[in-house]
C-alpha positions as CSV (number, residue, x, y, z in Angstrom):
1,X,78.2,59.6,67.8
2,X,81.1,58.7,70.2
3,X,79.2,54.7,70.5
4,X,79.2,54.8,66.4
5,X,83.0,55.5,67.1
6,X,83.3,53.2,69.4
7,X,81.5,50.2,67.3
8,X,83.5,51.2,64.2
9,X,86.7,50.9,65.7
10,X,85.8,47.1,66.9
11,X,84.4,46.5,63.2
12,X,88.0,48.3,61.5
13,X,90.0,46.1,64.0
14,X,88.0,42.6,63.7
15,X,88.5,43.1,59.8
16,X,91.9,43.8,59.8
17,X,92.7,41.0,61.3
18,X,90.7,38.8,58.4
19,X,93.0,42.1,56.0
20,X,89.7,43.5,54.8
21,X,89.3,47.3,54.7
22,X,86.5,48.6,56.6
23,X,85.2,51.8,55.7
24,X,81.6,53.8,57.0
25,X,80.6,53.1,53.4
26,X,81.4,49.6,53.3
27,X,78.9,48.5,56.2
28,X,75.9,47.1,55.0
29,X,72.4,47.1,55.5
30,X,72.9,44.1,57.9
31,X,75.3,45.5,59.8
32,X,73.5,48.9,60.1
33,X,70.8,47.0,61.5
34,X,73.0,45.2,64.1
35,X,74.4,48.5,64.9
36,X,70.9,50.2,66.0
37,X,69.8,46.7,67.6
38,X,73.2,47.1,69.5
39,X,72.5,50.4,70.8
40,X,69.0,50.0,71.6
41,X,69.5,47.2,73.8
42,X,72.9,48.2,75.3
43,X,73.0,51.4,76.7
44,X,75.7,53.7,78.6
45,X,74.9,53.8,82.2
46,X,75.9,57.5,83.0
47,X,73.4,59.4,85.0
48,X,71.6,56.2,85.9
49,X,72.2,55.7,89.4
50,X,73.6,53.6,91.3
51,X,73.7,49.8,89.4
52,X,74.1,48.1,85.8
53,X,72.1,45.8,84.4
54,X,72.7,43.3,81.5
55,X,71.4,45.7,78.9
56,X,73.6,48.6,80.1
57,X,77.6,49.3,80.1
58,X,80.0,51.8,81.9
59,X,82.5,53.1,79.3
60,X,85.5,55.8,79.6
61,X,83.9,59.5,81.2
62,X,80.8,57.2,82.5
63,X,80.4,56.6,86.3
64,X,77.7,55.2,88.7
65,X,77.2,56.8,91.8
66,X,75.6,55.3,95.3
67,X,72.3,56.0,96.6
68,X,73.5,59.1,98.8
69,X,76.3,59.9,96.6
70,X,79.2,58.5,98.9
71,X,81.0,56.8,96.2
72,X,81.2,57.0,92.7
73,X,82.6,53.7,90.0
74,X,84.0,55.0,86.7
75,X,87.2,54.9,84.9
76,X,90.4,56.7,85.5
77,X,93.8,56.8,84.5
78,X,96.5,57.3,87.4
79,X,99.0,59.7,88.3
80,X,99.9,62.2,86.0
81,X,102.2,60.6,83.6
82,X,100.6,57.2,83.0
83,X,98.3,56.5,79.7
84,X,96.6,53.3,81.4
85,X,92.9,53.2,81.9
86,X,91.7,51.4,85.2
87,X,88.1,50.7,86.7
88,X,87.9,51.8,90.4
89,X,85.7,53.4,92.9
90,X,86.3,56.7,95.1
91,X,84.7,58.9,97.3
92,X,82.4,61.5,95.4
93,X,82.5,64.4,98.0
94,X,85.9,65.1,97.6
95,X,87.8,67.0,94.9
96,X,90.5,64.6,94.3
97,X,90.3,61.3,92.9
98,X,91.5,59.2,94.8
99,X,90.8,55.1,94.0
100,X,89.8,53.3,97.1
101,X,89.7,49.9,94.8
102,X,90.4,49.2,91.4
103,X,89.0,46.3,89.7
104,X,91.4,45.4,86.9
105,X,95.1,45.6,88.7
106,X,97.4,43.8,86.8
107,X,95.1,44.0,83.3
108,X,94.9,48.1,82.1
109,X,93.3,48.6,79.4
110,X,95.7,51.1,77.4
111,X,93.1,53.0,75.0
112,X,89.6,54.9,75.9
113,X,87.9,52.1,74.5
114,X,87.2,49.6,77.9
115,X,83.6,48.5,78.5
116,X,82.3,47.1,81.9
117,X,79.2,45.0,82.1
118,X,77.3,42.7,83.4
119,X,76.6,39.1,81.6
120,X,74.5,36.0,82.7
121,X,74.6,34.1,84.8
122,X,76.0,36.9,87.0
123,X,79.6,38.1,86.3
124,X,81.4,41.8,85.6
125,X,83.4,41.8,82.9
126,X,85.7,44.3,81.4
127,X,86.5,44.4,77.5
128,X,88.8,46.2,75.3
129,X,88.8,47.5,72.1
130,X,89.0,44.1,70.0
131,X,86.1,42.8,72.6
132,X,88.2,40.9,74.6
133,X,87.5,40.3,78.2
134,X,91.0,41.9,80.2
135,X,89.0,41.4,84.0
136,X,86.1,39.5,85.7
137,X,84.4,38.8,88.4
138,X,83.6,35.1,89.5
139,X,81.0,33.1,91.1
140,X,80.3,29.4,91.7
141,X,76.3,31.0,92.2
142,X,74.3,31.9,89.5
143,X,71.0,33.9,88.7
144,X,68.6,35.1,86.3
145,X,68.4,38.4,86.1
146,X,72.0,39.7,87.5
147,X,72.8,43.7,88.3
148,X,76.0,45.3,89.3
149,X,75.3,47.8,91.9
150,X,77.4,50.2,93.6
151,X,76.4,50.4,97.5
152,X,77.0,53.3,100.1
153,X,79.5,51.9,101.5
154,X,81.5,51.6,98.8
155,X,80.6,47.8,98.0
156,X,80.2,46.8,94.4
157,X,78.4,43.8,94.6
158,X,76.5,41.6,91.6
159,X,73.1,40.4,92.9
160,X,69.9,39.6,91.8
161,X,67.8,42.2,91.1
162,X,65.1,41.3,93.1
163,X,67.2,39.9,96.1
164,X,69.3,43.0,98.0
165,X,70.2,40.4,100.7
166,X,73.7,40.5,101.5
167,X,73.8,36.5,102.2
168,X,72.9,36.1,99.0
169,X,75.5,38.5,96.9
170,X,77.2,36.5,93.8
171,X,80.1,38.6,94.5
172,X,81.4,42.0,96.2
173,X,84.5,44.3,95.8
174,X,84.9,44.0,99.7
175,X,86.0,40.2,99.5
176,X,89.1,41.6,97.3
177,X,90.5,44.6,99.3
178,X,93.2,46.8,97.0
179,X,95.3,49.0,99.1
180,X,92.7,50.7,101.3
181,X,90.4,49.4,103.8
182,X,86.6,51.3,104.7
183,X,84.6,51.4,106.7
184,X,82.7,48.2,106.8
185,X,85.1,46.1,105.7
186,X,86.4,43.1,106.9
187,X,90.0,42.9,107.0
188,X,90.9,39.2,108.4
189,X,90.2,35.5,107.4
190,X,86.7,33.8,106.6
191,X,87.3,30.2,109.3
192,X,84.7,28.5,106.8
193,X,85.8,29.1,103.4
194,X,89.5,30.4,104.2
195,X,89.0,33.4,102.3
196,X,91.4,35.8,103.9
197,X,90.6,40.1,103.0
198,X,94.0,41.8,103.2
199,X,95.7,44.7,101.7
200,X,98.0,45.4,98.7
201,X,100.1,48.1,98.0
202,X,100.3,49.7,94.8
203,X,103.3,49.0,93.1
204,X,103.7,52.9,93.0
205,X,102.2,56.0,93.3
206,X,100.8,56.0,89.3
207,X,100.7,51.9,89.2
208,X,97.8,50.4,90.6
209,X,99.3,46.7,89.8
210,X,100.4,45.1,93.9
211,X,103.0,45.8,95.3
212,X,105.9,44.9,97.4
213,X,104.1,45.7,100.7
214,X,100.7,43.6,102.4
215,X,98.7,44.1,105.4
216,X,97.0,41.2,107.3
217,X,95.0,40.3,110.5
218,X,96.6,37.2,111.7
219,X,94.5,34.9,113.2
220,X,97.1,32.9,114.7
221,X,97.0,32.4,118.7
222,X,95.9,36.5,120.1
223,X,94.5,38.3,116.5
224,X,97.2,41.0,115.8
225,X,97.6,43.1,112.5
226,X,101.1,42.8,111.1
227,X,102.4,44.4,107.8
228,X,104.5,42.0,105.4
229,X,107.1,42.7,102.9
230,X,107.2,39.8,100.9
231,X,107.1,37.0,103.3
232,X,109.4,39.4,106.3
233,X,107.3,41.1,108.9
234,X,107.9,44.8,108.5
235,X,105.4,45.9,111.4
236,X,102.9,44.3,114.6
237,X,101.0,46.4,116.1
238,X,100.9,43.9,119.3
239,X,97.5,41.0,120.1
240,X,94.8,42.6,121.1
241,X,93.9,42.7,124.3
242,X,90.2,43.5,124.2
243,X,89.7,47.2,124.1
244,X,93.2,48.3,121.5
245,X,96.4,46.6,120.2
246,X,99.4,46.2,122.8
247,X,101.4,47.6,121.2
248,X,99.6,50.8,120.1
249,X,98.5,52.3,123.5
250,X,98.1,55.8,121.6
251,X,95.4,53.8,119.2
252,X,92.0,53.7,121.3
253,X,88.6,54.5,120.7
254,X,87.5,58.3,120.6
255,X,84.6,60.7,119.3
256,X,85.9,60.3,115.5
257,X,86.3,56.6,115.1
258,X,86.4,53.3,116.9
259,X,87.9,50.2,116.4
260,X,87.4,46.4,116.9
261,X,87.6,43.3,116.8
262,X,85.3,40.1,115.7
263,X,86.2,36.3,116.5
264,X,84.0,33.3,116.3
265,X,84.2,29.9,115.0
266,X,83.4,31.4,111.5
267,X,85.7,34.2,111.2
268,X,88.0,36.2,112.6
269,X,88.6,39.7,111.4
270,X,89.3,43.4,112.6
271,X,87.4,46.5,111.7
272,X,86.6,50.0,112.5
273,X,83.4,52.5,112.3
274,X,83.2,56.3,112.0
275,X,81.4,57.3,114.6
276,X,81.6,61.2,113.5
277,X,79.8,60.2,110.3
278,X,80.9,63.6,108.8
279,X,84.1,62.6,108.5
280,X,85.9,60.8,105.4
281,X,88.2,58.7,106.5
282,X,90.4,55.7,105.0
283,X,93.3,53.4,106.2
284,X,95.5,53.1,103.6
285,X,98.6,51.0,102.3
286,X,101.0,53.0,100.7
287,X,103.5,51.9,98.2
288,X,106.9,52.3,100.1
289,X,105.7,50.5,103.3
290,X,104.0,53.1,105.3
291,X,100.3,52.0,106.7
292,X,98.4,55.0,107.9
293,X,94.9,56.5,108.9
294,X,93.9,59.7,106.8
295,X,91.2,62.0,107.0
296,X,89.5,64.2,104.4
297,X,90.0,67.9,105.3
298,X,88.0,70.3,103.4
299,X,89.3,73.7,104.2
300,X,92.5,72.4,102.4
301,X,91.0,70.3,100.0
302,X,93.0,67.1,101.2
303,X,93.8,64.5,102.9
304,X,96.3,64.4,106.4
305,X,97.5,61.6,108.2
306,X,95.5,61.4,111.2
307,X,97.6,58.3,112.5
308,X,100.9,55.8,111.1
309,X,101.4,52.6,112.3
310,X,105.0,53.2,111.2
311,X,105.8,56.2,112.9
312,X,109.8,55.8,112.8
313,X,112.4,53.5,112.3
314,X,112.2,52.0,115.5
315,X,108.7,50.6,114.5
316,X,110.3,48.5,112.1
317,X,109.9,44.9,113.2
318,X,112.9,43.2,114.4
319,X,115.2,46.6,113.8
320,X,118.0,45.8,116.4
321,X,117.7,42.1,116.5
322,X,117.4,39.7,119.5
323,X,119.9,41.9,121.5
324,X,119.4,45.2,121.2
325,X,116.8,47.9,122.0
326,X,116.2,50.9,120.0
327,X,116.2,54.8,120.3
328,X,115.5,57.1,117.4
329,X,116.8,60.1,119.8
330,X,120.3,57.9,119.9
331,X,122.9,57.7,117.2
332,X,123.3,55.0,116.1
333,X,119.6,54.0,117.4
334,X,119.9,50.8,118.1
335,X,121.6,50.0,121.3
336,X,122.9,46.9,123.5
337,X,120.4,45.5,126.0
338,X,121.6,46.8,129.2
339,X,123.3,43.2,130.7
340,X,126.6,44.1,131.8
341,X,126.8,39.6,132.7
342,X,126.7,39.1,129.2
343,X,129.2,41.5,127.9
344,X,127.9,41.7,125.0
345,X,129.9,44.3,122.6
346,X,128.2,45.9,119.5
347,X,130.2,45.9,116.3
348,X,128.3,47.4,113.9
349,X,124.1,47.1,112.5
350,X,123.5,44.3,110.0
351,X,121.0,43.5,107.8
352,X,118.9,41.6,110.0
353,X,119.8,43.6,113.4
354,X,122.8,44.4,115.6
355,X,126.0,42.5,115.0
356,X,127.5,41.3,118.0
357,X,130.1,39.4,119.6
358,X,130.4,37.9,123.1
359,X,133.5,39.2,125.4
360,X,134.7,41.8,126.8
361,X,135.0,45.8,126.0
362,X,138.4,47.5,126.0
């Protein structure tokens, strides 16, 4: 009854836009027809597994769910104050919904009535209530027989059905990182088609849409990762040197997780693997600025931050400027270099560091 809803309310709206009253009784025969045709061909996906096909559709309180139940793709509204609907993935085994990706990030769609599905010759689409397409996918590869499918490692990819090669994917949600990066993913710059996968804040804690804050591998001269605000570097955690990042020495490689790095003359990009796979873990990108490591705890039914890149203020790139050094224990923190030759006096903390002048102290 809810998809005879669901097709009136497209019908009501289409006609009153032509201002013609659409009633049930005002449907006729053809229509009717249309309307089984429609639903025997284009079915709801919930309880289907793990992918959509062209005759299938994911709509409001529908999900798929991956093979071993990892991850589950559905709709959901954020926060607890905001009426927008959003498609995105997260983690099944956990009790709070928390979006590890979401599709359509600057287009909500602001009613219950979204579709998602899949179209020749091999795109996602997501519709509103007046049938209009608010997100898609795209591909300059086409194929026959297209599905959407939803992998274990939280990939949504569009394929052919018959061909699960990953060479061969039309498109996957791991090329277009949101805010967090998983396991698997590639978070640096294809060399070949300059594709470069890098995070987004959300723009706040109940708006998906980016934010203010990004997160990048830079590929220039030693790889490092380097958080942006805007254009300004916020945050480097140092090149790496092989086995971590200089300037991380308490980030290294351990019984829970380790990290590295990949660089050829195709791509360069960093990544990390679980290697307790019985843990849920994430890097995320929050809104105000803070990139951190979190882990799923069950015995509290949530997630704690198992590591921050920014763990204080003195992390902050550039804090002090070119002449001082910084000390959250001190007050003020940031300090003069200690060269008496250049008697260098401090008169205060700018913007963009210390503010100093060259003389003598009295």
């Amino acid at each position: 009854m809810e998809y005879v809803k669901f097709f009136l309310t497209i019908l009501k709206k289409n006609a009153m836009q032509q201002k013609v009253n659409i009633t049930i009784m005002d449907i006729t025969i053809f229509q009717f027809i249309l309307l089984l045709l429609y639903f025997v061909f284009l079915q709801n996906v919930s309880g289907q597994g793990d992918t959509i096909t062209t005759t299938q559709f994911i709509k409001h309180g529908d999900t798929i769910v991956s093979s071993h139940g990892t991850f589950e793709l559905g709709f959901f509204s954020p926060g607890d104050t905001s009426t927008n609907h959003y498609v995105g993935i997260w983690y099944k085994k956990t009790s709070a919904t928390t979006p590890v990706w979401v599709a359509n990030r600057l287009a909500p769609v602001a009613n219950k009535y979204g579709v998602l599905k899949v179209i020749q010759p091999g795109l996602i689409v997501l519709l509103n209530d007046t049938n209009a397409t608010v997100w898609s996918t795209n591909s300059s590869k086409s194929v026959q027989n297209p599905v959407a499918q939803l992998l274990d490692t939280g990939n949504f990819v569009v394929r052919d059905a018959n061909d699960p090669n990953p060479e061969n994917f039309l498109w996957q949600s791991f090329d277009y990182p949101s805010d967090t990066l998983l396991e698997g993913m590639k978070l640096g710059t294809d060399l070949v088609t300059g594709l470069e996968r890098y995070l987004t804040s959300w723009r706040s804690s109940d708006d998906p849409a980016p934010g203010d804050y990004t997160y990048h591998c830079d590929p220039t001269g030693y790889p490092q990762n380097l958080m942006r605000k805007g254009a300004n570097v916020t945050f480097r955690a140092g090149p790496w040197n092989g086995i971590r990042w200089s300037g991380a020495p308490n980030l290294v490689n351990n019984s829970i997780i380790s990290f590295g790095m990949v660089m050829n003359s195709r791509e360069i990009y960093y990544k990390y693997e679980m290697v307790n796979k019985s843990v849920i873990s994430t890097f995320v990108l929050e809104p105000y600025g803070k990139a951190m490591r979190i882990i799923w705890i069950g015995k509290v039914q949530g997630w704690v931050n198992y590591h921050s890149a920014v763990v204080d203020d003195c992390d902050t790139y550039k804090l002090c400027g070119a002449y001082g050094t910084c000390n959250i224990l001190s007050d003020p923190f940031c300090q003069c270099l200690d060269n008496s030759s250049q008697n260098i006096l401090i008169i205060g903390k700018g913007l963009t560091g210390l503010v100093v002048v060259s003389g003598r102290s009295h």
